[in-house]
C-alpha positions as CSV (number, residue, x, y, z in Angstrom):
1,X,4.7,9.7,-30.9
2,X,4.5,7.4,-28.1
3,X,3.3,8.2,-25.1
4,X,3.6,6.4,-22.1
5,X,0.6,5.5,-19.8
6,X,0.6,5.7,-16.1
7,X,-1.8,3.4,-14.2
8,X,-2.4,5.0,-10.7
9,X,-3.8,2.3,-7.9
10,X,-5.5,3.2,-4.6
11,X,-8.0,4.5,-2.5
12,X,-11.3,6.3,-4.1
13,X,-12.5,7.3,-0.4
14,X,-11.3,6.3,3.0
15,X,-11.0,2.6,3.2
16,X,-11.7,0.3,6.7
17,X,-9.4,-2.7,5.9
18,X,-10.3,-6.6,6.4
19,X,-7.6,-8.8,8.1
20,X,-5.2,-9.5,5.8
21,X,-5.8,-7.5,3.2
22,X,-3.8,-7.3,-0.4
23,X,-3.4,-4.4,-2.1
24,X,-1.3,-4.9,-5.2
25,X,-3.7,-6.9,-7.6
26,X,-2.6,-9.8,-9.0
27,X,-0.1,-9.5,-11.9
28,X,1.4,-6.3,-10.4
29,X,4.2,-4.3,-9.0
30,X,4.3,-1.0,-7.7
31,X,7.4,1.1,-8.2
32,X,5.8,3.8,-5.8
33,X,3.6,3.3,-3.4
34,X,2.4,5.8,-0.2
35,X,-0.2,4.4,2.5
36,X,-1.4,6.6,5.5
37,X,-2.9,4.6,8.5
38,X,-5.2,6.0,11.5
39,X,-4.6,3.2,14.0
40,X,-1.7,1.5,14.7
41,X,-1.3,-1.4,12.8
42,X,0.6,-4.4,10.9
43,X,1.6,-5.0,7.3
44,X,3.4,-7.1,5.7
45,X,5.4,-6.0,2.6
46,X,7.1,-8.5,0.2
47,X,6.7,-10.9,3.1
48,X,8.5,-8.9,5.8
49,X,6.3,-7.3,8.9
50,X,6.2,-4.8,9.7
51,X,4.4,-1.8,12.3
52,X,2.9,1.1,11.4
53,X,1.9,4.0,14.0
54,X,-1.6,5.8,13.8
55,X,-0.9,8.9,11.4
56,X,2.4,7.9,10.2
57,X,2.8,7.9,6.7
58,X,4.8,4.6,4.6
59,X,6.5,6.2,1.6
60,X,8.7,4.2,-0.9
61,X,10.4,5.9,-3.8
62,X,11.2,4.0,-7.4
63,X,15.0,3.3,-6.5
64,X,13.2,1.1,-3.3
65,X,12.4,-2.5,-4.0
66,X,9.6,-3.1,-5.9
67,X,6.5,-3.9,-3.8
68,X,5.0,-7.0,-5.0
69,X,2.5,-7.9,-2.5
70,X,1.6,-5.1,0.5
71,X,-1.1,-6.5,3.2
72,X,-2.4,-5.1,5.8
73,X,-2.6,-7.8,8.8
74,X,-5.1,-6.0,11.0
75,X,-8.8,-5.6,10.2
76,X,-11.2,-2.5,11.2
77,X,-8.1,-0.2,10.1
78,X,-8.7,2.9,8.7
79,X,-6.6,4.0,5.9
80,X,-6.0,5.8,2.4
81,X,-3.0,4.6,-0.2
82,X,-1.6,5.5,-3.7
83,X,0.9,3.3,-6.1
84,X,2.3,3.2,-9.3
């Protein structure tokens, strides 16, 4: 029987970003991905920038683009993400 195996990324506790920080390692794509922000701030994602409010949640679902390269521009930002 095969099984497939599901490798989850993200946060283990809250995490304070640097300035541009990357979050898909290298070698990856995320089908899913969800990253909650308390400050406003700045990503880019795939190369395109974008803003983010404090509290606002970024969702993409699997028929999305895949994300390969998600970084958050600001530093000192407070935030918690999951992807697949």
């Amino acid at each position: 029987m095969n099984q497939t195996v599901i490798k989850y990324h993200g946060s283990q506790a809250v995490e304070t970003s640097v300035a541009n920080q990357e979050l898909v390692p290298a070698g990856y794509q995320f089908t899913k991905m969800s990253l909650e922000v308390d400050q406003d701030c700045h990503v880019r994602v795939n190369g395109q920038s974008l803003f983010i409010r404090a509290g606002r949640v970024f969702n993409t679902e699997p028929t999305d683009p895949a994300i390969t390269s998600f970084v958050v521009v600001d530093e000192g930002i407070t935030f918690t993400w999951i992807a697949v």
